[in-house]
py3Dmol code that shows the C-alpha trace and the ligand (Angstrom):
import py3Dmol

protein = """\
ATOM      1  CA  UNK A   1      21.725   5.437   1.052  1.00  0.00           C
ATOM      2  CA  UNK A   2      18.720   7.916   1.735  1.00  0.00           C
ATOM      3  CA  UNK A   3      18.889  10.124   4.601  1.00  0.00           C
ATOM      4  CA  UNK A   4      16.237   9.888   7.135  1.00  0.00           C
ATOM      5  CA  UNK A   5      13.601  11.380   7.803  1.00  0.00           C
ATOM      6  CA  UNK A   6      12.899  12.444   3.910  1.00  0.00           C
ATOM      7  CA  UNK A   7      10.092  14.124   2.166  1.00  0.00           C
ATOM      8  CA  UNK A   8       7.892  11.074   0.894  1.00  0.00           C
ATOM      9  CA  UNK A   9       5.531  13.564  -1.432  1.00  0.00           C
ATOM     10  CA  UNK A  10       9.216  14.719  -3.056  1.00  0.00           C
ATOM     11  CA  UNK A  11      10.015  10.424  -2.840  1.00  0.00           C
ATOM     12  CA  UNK A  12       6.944   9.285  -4.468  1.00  0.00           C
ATOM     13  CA  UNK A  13       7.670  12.234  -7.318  1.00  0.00           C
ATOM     14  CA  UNK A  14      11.435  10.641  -7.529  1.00  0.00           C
ATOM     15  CA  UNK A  15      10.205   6.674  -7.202  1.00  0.00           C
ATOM     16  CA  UNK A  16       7.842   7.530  -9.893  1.00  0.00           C
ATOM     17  CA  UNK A  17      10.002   8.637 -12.214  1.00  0.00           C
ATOM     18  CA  UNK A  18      11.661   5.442 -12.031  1.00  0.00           C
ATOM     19  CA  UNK A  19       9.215   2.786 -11.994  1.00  0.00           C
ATOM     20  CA  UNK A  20       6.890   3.905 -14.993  1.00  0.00           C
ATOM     21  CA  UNK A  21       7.731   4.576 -18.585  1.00  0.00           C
ATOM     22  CA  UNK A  22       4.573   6.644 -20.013  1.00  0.00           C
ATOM     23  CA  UNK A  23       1.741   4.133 -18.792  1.00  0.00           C
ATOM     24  CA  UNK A  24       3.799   0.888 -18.044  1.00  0.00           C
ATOM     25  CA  UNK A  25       4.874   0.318 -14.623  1.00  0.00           C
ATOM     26  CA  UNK A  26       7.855  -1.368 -13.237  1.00  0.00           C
ATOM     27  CA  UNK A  27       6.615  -5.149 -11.531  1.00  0.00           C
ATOM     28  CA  UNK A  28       8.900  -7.965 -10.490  1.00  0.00           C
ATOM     29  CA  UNK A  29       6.252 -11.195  -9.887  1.00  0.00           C
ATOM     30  CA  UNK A  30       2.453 -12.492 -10.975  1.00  0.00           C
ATOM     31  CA  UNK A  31       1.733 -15.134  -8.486  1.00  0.00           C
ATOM     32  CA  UNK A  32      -1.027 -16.911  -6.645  1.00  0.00           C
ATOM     33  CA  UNK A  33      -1.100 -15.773  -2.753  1.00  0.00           C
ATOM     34  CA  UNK A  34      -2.579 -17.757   0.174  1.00  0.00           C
ATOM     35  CA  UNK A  35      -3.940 -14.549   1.590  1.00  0.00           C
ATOM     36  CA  UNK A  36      -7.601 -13.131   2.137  1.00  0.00           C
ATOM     37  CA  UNK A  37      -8.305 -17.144   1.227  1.00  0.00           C
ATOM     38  CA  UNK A  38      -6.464 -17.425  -2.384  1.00  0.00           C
ATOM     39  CA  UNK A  39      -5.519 -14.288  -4.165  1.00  0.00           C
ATOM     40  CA  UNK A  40      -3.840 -13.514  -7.848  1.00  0.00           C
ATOM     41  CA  UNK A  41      -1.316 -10.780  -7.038  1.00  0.00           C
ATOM     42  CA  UNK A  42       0.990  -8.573  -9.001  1.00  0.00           C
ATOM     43  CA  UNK A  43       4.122  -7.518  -7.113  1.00  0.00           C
ATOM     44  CA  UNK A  44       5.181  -4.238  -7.904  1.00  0.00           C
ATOM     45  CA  UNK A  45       7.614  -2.056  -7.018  1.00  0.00           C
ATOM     46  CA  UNK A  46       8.157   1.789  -5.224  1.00  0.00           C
ATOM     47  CA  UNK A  47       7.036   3.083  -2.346  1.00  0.00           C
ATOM     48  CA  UNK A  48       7.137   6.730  -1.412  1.00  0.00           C
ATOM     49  CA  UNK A  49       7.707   5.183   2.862  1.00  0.00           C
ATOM     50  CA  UNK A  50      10.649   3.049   3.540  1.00  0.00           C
ATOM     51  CA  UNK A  51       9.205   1.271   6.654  1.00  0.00           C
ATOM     52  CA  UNK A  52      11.229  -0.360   8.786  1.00  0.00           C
ATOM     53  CA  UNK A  53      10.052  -3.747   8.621  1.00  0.00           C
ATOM     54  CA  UNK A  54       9.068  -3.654   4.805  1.00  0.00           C
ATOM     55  CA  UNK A  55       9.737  -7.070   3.921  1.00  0.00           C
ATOM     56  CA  UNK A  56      10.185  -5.574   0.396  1.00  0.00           C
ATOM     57  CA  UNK A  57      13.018  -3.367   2.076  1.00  0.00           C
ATOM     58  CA  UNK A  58      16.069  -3.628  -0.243  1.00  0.00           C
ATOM     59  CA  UNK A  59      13.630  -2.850  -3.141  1.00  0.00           C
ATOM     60  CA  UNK A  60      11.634  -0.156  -2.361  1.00  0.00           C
ATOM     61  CA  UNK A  61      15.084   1.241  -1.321  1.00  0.00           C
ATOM     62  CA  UNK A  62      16.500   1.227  -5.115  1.00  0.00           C
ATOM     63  CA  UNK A  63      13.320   0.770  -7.296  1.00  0.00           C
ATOM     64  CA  UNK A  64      16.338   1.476  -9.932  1.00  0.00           C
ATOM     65  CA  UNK A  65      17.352  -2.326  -9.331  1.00  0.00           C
ATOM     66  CA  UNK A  66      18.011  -4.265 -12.603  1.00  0.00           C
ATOM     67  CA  UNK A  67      16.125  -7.119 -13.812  1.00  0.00           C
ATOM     68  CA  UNK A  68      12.427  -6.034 -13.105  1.00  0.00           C
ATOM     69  CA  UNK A  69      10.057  -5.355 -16.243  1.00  0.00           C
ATOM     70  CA  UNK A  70       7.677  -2.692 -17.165  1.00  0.00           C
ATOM     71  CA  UNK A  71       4.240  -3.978 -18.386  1.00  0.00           C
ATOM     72  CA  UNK A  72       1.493  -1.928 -19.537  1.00  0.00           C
ATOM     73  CA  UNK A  73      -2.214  -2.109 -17.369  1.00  0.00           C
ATOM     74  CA  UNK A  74      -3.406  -4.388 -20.218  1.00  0.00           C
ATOM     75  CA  UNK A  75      -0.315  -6.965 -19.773  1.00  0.00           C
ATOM     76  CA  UNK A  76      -1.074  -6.384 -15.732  1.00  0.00           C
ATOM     77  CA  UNK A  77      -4.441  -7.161 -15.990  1.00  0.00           C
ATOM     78  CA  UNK A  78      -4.767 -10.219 -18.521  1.00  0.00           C
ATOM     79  CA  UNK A  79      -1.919 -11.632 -16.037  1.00  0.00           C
ATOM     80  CA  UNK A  80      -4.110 -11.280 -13.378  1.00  0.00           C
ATOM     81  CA  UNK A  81      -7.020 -12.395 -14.800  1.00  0.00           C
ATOM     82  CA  UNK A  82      -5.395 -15.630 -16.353  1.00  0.00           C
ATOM     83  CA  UNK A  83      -4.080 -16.522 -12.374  1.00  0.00           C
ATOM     84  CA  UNK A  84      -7.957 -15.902 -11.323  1.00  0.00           C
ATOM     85  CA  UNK A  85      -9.256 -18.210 -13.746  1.00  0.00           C
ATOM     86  CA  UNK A  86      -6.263 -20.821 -13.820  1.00  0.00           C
ATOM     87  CA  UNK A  87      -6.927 -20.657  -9.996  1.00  0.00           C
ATOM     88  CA  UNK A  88     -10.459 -20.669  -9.184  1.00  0.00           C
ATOM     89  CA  UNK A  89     -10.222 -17.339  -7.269  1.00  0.00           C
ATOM     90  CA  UNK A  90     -12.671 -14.760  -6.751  1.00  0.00           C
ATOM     91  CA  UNK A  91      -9.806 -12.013  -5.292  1.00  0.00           C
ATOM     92  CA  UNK A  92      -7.189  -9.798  -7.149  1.00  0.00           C
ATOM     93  CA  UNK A  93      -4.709  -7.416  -5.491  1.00  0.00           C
ATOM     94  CA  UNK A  94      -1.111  -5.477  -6.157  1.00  0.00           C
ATOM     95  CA  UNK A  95       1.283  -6.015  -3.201  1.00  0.00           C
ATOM     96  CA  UNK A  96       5.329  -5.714  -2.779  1.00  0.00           C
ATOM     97  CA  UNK A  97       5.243  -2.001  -2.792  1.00  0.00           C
ATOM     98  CA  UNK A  98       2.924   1.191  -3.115  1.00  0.00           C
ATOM     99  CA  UNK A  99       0.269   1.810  -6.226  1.00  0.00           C
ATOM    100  CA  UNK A 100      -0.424   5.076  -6.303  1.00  0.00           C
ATOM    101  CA  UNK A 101       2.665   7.349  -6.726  1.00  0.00           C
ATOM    102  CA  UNK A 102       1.433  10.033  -8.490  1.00  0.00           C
ATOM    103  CA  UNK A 103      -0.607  11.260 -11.504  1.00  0.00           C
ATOM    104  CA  UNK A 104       1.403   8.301 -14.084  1.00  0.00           C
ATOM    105  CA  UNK A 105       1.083   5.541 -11.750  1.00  0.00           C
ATOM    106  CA  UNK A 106      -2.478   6.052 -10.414  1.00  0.00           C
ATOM    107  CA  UNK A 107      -3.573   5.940 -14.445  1.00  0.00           C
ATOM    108  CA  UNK A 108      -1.547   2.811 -14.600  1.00  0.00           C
ATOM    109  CA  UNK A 109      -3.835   1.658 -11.796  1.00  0.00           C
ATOM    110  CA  UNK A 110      -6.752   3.004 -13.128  1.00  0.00           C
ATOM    111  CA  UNK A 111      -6.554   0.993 -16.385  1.00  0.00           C
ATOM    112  CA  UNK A 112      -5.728  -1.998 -14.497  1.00  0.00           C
ATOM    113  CA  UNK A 113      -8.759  -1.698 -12.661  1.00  0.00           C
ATOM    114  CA  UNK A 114     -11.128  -0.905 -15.678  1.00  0.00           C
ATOM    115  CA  UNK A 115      -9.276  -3.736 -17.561  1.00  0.00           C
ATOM    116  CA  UNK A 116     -10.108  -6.146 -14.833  1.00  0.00           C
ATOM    117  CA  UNK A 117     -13.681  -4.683 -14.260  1.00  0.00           C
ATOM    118  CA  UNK A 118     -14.755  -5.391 -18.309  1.00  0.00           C
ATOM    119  CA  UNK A 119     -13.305  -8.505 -18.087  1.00  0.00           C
ATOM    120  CA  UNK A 120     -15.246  -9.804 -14.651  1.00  0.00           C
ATOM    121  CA  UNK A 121     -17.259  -7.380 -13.189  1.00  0.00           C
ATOM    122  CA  UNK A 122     -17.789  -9.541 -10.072  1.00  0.00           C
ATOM    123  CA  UNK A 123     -14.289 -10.067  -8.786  1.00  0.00           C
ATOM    124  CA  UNK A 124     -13.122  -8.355  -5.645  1.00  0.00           C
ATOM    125  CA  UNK A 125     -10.068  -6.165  -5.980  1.00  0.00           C
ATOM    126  CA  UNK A 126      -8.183  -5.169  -2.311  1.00  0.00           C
ATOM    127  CA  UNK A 127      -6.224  -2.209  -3.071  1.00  0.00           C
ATOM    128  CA  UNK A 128      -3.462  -2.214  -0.575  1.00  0.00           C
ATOM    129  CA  UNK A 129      -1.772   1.025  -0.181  1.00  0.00           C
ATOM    130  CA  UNK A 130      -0.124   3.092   2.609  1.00  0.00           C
ATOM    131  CA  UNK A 131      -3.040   5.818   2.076  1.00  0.00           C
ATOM    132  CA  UNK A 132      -0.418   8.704   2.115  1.00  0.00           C
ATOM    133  CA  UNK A 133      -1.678   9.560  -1.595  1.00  0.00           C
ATOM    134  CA  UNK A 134      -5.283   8.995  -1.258  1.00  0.00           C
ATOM    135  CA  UNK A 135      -5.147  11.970   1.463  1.00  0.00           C
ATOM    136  CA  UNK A 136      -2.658  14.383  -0.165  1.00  0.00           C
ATOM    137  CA  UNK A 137      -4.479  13.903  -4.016  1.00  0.00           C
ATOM    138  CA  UNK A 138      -8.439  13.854  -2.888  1.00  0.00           C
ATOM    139  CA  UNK A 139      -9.285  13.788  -6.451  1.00  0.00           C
ATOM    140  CA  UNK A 140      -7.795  10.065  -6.709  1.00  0.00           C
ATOM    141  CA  UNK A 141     -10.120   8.760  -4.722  1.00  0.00           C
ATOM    142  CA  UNK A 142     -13.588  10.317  -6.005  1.00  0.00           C
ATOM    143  CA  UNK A 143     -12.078   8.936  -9.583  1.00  0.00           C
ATOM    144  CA  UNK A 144     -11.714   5.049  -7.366  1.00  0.00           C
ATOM    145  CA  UNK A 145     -15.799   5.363  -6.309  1.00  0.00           C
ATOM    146  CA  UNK A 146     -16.500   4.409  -9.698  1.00  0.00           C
ATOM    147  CA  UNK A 147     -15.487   0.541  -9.149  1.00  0.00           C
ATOM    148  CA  UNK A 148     -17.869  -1.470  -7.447  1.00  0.00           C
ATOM    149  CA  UNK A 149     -15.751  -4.558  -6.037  1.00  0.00           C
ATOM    150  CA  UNK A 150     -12.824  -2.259  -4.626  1.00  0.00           C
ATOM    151  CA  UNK A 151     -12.230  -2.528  -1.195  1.00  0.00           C
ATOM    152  CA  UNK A 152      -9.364  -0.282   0.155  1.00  0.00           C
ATOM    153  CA  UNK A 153      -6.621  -1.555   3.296  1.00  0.00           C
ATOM    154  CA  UNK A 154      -5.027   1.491   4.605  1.00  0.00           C
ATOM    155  CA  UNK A 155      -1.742  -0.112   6.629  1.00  0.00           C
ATOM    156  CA  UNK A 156      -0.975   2.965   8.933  1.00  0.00           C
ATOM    157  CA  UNK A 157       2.713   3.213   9.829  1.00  0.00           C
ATOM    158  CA  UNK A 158       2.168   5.260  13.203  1.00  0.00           C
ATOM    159  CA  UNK A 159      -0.132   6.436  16.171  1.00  0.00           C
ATOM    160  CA  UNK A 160       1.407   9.760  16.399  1.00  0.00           C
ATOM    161  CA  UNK A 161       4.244  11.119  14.600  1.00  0.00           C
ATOM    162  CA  UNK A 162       6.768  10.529  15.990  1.00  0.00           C
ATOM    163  CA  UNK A 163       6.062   6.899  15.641  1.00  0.00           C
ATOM    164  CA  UNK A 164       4.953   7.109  12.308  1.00  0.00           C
ATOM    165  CA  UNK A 165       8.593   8.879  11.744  1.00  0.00           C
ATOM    166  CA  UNK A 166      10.367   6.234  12.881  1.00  0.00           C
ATOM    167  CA  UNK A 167       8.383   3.596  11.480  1.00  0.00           C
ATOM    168  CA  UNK A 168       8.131   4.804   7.454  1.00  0.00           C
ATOM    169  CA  UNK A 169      11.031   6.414   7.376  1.00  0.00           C
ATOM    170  CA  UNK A 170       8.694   9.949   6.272  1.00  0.00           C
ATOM    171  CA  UNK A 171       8.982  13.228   8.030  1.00  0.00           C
ATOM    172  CA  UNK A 172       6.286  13.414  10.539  1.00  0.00           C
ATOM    173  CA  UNK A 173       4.663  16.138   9.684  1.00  0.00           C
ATOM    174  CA  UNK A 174       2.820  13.858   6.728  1.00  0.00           C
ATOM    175  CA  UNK A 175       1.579  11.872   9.687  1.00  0.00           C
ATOM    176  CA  UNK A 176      -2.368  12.668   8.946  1.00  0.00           C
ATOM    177  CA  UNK A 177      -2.652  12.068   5.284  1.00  0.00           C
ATOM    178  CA  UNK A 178      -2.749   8.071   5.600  1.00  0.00           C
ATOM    179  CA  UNK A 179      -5.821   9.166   7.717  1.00  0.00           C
ATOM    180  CA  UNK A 180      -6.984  11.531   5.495  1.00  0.00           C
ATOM    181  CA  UNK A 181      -7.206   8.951   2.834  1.00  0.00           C
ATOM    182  CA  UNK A 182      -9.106   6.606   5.104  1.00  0.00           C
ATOM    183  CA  UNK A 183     -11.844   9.386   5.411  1.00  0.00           C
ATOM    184  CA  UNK A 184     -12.106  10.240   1.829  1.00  0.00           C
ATOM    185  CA  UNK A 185     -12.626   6.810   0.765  1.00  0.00           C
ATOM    186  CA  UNK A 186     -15.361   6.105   2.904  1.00  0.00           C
ATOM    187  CA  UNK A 187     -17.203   9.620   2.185  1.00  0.00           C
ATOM    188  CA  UNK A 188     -16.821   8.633  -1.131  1.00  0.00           C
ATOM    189  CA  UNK A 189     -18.421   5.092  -0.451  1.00  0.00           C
ATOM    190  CA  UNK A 190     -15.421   2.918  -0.648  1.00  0.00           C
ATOM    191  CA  UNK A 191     -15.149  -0.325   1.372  1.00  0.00           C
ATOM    192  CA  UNK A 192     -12.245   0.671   3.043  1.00  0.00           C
ATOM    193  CA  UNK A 193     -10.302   0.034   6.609  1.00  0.00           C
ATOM    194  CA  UNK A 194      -6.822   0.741   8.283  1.00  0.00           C
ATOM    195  CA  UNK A 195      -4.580  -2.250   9.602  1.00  0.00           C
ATOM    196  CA  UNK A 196      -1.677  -1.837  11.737  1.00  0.00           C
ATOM    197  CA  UNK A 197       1.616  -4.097  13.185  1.00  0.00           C
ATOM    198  CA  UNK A 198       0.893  -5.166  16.309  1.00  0.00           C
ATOM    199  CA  UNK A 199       4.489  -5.198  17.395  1.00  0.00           C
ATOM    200  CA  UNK A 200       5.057  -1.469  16.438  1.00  0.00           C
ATOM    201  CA  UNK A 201       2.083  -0.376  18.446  1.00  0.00           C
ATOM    202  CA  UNK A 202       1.631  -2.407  20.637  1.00  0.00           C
ATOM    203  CA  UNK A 203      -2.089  -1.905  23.503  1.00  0.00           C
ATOM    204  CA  UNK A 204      -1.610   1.830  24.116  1.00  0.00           C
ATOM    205  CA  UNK A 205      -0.352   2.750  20.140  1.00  0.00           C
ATOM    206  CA  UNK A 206      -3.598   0.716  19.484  1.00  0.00           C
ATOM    207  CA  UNK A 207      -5.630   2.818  21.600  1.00  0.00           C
ATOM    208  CA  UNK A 208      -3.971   5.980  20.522  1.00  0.00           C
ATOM    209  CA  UNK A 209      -5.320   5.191  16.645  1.00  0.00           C
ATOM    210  CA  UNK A 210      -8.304   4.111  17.763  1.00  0.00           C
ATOM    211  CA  UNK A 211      -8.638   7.232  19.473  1.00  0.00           C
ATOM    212  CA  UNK A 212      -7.763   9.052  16.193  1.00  0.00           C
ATOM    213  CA  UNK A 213     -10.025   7.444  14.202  1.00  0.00           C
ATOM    214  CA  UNK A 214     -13.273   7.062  16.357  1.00  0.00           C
ATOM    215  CA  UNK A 215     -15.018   9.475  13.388  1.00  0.00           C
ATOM    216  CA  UNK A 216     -13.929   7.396  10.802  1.00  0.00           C
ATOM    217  CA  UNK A 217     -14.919   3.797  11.543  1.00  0.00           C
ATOM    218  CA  UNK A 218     -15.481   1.312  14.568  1.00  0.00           C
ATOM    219  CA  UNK A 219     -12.132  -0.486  16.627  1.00  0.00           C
ATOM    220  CA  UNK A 220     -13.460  -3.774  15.522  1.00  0.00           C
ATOM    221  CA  UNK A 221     -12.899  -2.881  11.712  1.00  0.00           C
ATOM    222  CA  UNK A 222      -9.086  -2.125  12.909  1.00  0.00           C
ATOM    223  CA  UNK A 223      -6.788  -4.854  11.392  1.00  0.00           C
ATOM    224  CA  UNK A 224      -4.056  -6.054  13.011  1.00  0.00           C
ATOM    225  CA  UNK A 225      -0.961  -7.466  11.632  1.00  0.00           C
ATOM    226  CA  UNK A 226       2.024  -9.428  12.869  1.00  0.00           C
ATOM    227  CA  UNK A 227       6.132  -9.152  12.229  1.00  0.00           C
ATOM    228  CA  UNK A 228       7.758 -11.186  10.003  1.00  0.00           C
ATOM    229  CA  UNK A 229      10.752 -11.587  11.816  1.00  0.00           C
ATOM    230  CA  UNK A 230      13.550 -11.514   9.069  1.00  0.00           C
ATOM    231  CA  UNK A 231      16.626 -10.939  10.214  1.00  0.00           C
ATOM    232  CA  UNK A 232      16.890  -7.886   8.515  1.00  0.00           C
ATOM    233  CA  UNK A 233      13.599  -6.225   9.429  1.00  0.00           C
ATOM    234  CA  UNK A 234      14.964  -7.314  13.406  1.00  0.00           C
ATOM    235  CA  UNK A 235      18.025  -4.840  12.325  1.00  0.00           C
ATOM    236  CA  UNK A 236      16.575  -2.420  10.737  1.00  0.00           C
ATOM    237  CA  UNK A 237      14.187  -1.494  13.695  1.00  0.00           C
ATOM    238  CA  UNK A 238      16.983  -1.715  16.323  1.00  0.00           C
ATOM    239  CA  UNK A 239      18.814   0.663  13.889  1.00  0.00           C
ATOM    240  CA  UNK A 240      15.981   2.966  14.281  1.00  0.00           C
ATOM    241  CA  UNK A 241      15.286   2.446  17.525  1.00  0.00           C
ATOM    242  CA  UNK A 242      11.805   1.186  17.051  1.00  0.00           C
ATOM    243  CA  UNK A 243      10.392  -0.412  20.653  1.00  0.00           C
ATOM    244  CA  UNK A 244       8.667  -3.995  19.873  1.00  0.00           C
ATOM    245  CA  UNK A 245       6.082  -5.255  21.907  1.00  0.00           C
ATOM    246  CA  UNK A 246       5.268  -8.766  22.311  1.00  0.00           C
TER     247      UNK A 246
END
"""
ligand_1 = """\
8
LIG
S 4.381 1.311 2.838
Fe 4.414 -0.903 2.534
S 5.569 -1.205 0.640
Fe 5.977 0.877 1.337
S 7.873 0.689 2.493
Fe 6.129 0.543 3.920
S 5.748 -1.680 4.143
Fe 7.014 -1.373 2.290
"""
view = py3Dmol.view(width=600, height=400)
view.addModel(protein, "pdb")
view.setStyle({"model": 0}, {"cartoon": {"style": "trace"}})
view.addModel(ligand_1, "xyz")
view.setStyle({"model": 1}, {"stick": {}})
view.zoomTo()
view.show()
């Protein structure tokens, strides 16, 4: 078990340790997605949060777990690739957990993305990450405005910090860095925008963000998100007594 609320800088430094062995990194699935209109993804897997209603919960909560492989950016990519082309699509992405951990797995990422980028220059890559790196490590993201076709999803776990608290799991004190992230990627020229669960926010959390971010980009580019209501995402939020609105 993993006493809440923890540090998730100190996390991500633990998580990484586990999940890459010198530039491979730990993934559990290559699939074709529905989303964003048909999408090869690689599902990967440790996350410096441990959100409430991850869907990934059980593990992001022991990225130890047995049975998951470690493949290098090359294997990651030519997977990829193959699904794109096997597939017809024009849209990669990593999903399941978070990509950028720290300085071993954001080269992991970085070669996946050059790997993919010499291969088909034209494809679109949606990098979807919790931001909490991308505002703590600045440097990550002026190294990201290199690749054309990235566009960035920031999927904010809170409007203030206490929610964000209760939601990731993540003292709130890191509560701005998510946002932080947001703004360096667009200074640096980076498609990039933030989502958020509607049920965790709900019309005045909404407002609240919006508020927050009125510098940063426009309401309309705010992306909401709905609950997948598994049974055990329903207990984990009562467990932390997160409100859900309808
Ligand atoms: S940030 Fe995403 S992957 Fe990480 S625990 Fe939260 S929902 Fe899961």
């Amino acid at each position: 078990m993993i006493d809440l609320p923890f540090n998730p800088i100190k996390r991500a430094k633990e998580v990484e340790e586990l999940v890459m062995k010198g530039s491979r990194r730990k993934y559990y699935r290559f699939r074709p997605a529905k989303y964003y209109g048909g999408i090869a993804t690689a599902d990967l897997v440790g996350c410096p949060f441990l959100c409430a209603y991850c869907w990934n919960y059980s593990r992001n909560l022991h990225p130890e777990m047995r049975g998951d492989k470690y493949y290098s950016p090359d294997q990651v990519s030519n997977r990829l690739l193959s699904i794109v082309k096997r597939k017809g699509f024009n849209k990669v992405r990593l999903s399941g957990a978070e990509p950028i951990l720290g300085e071993q797995s954001f080269e992991h990422l970085y070669q996946v993305l050059d790997g993919i980028y010499k291969e088909n220059p034209v494809l679109d890559f949606i990098l979807e990450t919790n931001g909490l790196l991308l505002g703590y490590e600045p440097r990550f993201v002026r190294r990201l405005s290199q690749f054309e076709g990235l566009e960035v999803r920031i999927a904010l776990k809170g409007f203030d910090g206490e929610s964000f608290e209760g939601i990731s799991g993540s003292e709130r004190r890191f509560f701005d860095f998510p946002v932080k992230g947001l703004r360096n990627l667009i200074r640096n020229g980076i498609s990039a925008w933030p989502a958020v669960m509607y049920e965790t926010f709900g019309p005045e959390g909404i407002g609240k963000i919006n508020k927050k971010l009125k510098e940063i980009c426009r309401p309309e580019e705010l992306e909401i998100e709905y609950l997948e209501p598994y049974a055990f995402v329903l207990e984990n939020l009562k467990n932390r007594s997160i409100p859900l609105y309808t």
